[in-house]
N, C-alpha and C positions, 0 to 999 in steps of 0.2 A: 581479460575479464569476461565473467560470466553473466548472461540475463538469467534474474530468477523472476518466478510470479510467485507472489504473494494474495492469500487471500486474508480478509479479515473476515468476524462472524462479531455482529453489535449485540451488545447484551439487551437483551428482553426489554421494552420497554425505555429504551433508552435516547428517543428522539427529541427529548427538551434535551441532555446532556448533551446526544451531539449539534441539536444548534448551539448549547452554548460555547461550546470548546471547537466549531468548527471555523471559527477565523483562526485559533492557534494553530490547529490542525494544518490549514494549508499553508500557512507561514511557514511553517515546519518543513512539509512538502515539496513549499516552493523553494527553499534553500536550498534540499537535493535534489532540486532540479536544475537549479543553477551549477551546481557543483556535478552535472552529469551522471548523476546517478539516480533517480528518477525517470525514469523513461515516460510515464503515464501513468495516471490512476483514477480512480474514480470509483463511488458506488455501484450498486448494480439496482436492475427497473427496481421499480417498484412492486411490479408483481413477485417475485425475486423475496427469498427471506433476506431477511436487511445483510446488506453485506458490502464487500468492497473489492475488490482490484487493483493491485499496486506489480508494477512492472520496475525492479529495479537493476542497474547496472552494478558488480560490484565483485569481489575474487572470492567469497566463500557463502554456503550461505548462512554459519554462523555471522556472518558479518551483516551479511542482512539484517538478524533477527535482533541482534542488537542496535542495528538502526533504527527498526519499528520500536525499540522498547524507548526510545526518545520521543516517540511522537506522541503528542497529548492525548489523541482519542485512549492510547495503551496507558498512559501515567493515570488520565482518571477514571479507567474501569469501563470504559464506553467498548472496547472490544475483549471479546470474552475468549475468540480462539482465533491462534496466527498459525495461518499455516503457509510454509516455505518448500519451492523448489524449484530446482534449474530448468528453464525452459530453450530451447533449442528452436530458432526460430528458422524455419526453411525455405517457406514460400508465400509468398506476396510482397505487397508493397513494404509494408511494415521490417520484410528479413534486410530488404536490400539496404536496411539503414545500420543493422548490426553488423 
């Protein structure tokens, strides 16, 4: 299996939608994370145009992209663009666990 990073981009305007759908959102999350495939994720600062960081485990990254199309933030329009690719983790703490 391959790590891919995924970024999201939240559509304009869209921070009452993601407090409301953000307890589904991590439910969601926290499933594949149980399920090992979720490695970590999380928005980005605040300074930062609104966006996110999803680190997942998994053999294509068609398969990813269909994993993110399950996640609520994507079902009700809270993220506007996904973008996927394989990341190849080499050094630090973080590799020695892949």
């Amino acid at each position: 299996m391959a790590v891919y990073a995924i970024t999201y981009v939240y559509a304009e305007n869209s921070d009452a939608a993601r407090d409301e759908h953000r307890p589904a959102h991590r439910e969601y999350l926290g499933g594949l994370t149980e399920q090992g495939i979720n490695l970590c994720s999380g928005p980005f600062g605040a300074q930062d145009a609104p966006g996110a960081l999803l680190l997942f485990r998994a053999d294509s990254a068609e398969e990813v992209l269909a994993l993110t199309e399950k996640d609520p933030f994507r079902l009700e329009g809270v993220v506007t663009d996904v973008q996927v690719r394989e990341w190849i983790p080499v050094l630090g703490p973080l590799a020695e666990h892949f």
